[in-house]
NUKOLDO-496357 format. One record per residue (C-alpha): y, x, z. Coordinates in steps of 0.02 Angstrom, whole numbers, padded with zeros to 5 digits. Example, Ala and Ser with C-alpha at 12.3 -4.5 7.8 and 13.67 -1.06 7.14 Angstrom:
2
+--------+--------+--------+
!      Y !      X !      Z !
+--------+--------+--------+
! -00225 !  00615 !  00390 !
! -00053 !  00684 !  00357 !
+--------+--------+--------+
//
This chain:
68
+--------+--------+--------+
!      Y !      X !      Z !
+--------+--------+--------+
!  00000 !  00000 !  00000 !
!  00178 !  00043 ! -00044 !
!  00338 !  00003 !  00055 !
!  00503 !  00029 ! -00040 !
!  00676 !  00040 !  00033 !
!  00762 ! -00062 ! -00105 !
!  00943 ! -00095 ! -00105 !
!  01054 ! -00215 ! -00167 !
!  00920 ! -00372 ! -00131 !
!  01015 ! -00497 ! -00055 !
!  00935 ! -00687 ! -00082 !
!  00790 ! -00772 ! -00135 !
!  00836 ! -00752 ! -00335 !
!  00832 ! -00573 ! -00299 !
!  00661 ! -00570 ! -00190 !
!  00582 ! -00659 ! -00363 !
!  00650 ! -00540 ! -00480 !
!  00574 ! -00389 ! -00382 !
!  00420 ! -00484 ! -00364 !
!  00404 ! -00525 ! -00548 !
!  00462 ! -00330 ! -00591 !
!  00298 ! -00281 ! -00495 !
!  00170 ! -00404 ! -00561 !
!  00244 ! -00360 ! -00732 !
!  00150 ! -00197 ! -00714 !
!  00007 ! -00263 ! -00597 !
! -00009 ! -00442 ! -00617 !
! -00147 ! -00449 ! -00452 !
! -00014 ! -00352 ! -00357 !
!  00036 ! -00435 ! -00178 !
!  00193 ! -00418 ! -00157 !
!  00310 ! -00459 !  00016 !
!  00473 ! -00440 !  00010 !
!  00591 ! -00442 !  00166 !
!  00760 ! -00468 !  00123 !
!  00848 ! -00427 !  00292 !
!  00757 ! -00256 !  00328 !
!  00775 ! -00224 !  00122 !
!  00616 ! -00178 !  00104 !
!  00454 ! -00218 ! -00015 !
!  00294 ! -00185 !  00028 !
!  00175 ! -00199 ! -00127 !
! -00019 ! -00161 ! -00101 !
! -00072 ! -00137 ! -00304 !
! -00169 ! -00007 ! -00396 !
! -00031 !  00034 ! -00495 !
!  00038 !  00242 ! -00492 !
!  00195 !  00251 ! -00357 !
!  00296 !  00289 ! -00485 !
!  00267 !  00138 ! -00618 !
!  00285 !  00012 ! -00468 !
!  00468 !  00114 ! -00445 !
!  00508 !  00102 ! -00624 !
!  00490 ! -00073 ! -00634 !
!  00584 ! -00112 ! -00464 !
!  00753 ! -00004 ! -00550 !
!  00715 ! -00069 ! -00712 !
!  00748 ! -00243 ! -00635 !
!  00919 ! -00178 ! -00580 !
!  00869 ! -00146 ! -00376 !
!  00886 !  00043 ! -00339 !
!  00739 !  00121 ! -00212 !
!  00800 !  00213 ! -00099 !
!  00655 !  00298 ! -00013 !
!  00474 !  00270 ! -00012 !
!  00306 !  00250 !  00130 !
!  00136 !  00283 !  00077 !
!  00013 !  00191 !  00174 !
+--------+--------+--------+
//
C-alpha cells in the first residue's frame, strides 16, 4: 500500500478526480482518500511511480510518499 501527501485536494469533486486518476492505471485499485489530513492511501499493484504520475497528471501535486 501507498500513502501520498497530495496537495491542493480540497472537496469531494477533488477526492473523485484522484480516485479516478488511480483506477485509470489500476482499475482494481482501492483507493481512500482523506481530504482533511491530504492524504491518499492507494493499495494497487501498480509501480510507485505510475500511481504518482497519474495523481499530477490529474492536476494534484504529491508531496511526499509512505511505503507500506
Amino acid at each position: 500500500m501507498y500513502e501520498l501527501q497530495v496537495d491542493g485536494m480540497t472537496c469531494a469533486g477533488c477526492a473523485g478526480r484522484v480516485t479516478r486518476a488511480v483506477r485509470g492505471v489500476d482499475g482494481a485499485a482501492k483507493v481512500h482518500v482523506d481530504l482533511k489530513g491530504k492524504t491518499v492511501q492507494v493499495q494497487t499493484s501498480a509501480p510507485l511511480d505510475v500511481v504518482r504520475s497519474a495523481i499530477v497528471g490529474a492536476g494534484y501535486p504529491v508531496t511526499s510518499e509512505d511505503l507500506d
